[in-house]
C-alpha positions as CSV (number, residue, x, y, z in Angstrom):
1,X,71.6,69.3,121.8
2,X,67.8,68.8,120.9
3,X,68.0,72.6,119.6
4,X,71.1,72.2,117.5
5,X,69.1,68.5,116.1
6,X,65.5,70.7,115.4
7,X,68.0,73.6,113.8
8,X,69.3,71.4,111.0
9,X,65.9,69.4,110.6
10,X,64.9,72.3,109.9
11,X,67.8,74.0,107.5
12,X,67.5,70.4,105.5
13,X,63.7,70.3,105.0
14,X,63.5,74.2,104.0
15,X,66.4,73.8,101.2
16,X,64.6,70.7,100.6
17,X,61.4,73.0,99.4
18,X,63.5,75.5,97.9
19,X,65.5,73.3,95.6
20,X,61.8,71.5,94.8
21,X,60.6,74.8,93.8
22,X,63.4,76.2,92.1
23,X,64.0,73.2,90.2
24,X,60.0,72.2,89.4
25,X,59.3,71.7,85.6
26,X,58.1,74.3,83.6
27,X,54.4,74.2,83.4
28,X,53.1,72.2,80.1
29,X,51.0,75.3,78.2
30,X,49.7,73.4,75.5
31,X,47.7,70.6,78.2
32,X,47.2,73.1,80.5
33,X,44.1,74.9,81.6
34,X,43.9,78.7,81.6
35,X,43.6,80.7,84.5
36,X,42.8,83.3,83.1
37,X,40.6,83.9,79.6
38,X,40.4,87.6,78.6
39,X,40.6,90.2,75.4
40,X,43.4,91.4,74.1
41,X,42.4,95.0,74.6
42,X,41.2,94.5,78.2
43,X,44.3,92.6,79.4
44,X,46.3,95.5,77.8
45,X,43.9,98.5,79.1
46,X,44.7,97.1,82.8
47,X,48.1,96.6,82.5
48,X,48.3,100.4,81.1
49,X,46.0,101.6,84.3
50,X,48.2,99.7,87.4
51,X,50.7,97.3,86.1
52,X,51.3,96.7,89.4
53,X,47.8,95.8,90.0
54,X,47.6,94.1,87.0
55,X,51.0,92.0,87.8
56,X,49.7,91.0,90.9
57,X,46.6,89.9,89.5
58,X,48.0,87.9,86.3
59,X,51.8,87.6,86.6
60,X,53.2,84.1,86.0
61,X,49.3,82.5,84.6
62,X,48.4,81.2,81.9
63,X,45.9,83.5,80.1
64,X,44.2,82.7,77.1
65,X,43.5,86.1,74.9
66,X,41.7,86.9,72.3
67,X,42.9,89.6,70.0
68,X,43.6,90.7,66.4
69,X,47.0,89.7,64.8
70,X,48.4,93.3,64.2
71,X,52.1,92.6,63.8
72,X,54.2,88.8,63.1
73,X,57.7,89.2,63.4
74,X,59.8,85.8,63.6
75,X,58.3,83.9,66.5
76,X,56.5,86.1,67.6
77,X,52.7,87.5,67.3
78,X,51.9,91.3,68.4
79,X,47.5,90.9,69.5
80,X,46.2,94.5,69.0
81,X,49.4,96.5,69.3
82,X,49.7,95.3,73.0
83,X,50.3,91.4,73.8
84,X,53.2,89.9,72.4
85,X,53.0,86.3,71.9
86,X,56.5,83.9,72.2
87,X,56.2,80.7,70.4
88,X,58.3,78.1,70.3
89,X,58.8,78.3,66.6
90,X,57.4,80.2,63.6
91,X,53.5,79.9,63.2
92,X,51.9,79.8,60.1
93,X,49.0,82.8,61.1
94,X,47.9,86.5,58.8
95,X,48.2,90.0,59.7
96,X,44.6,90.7,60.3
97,X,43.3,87.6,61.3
98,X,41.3,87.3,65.1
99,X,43.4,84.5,67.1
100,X,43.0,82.5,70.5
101,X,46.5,82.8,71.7
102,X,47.2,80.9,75.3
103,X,50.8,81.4,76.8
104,X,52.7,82.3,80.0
105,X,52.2,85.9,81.3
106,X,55.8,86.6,81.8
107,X,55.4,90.7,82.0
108,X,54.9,94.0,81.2
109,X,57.6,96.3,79.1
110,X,57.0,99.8,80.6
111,X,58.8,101.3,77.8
112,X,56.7,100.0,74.4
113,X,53.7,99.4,76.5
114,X,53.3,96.0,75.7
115,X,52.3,92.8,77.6
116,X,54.7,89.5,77.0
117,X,53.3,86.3,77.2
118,X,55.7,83.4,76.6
119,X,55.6,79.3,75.4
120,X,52.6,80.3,73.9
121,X,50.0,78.4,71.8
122,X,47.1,79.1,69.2
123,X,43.9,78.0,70.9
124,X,41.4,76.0,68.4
């Protein structure tokens, strides 16, 4: 009887900690800290060398890069050919220009080589 009683103790507080994580809020990006502040170019170079190093090391931060604005397509901001920056909604930024971006890393697309970070922000 005492087993059966530990058992489901135990069932009930592990799906209590799995529905808590799987149901936690989305971190707050804009009044968050980064974890992580790097260039543009580096963040890309080490994604290109060992994504899966470079997953392990950065996947699901917030990273605060630095790059220049080489493509703006809707809402979103390509950094240097590499990082492509989600927002929210359109941002008022020029092709050229060299931008704090701080978002979500949310991935790496193998096939255009490029680094997503999502829910992101324009550092002042």
């Amino acid at each position: 009887m005492k087993k059966i009683l530990f058992l489901l103790l135990f069932v009930v507080i592990a799906g209590f900690l799995a529905y808590n994580y799987v149901m936690a809020a989305p971190k707050e990006i804009a009044t968050t800290s980064a974890d992580v502040v790097i260039n543009a170019s580096i963040l890309a170079k080490e994604f290109s060398v060992s994504e899966s190093v470079a997953t392990e090391k950065y996947g699901e931060k917030v990273i605060e890069v630095k790059g220049k604005i080489t493509a703006i397509e809707g809402k979103s901001v390509t950094l240097d050919d590499k990082i492509s920056c989600i927002f929210k909604e359109n941002v008022s930024v020029k092709k050229g220009n060299i931008i704090k971006i701080k978002g979500l890393l949310i991935g790496y697309d193998e096939m255009f080589e490029v680094v997503k970070l999502d829910q992101s922000f324009i550092v002042k």
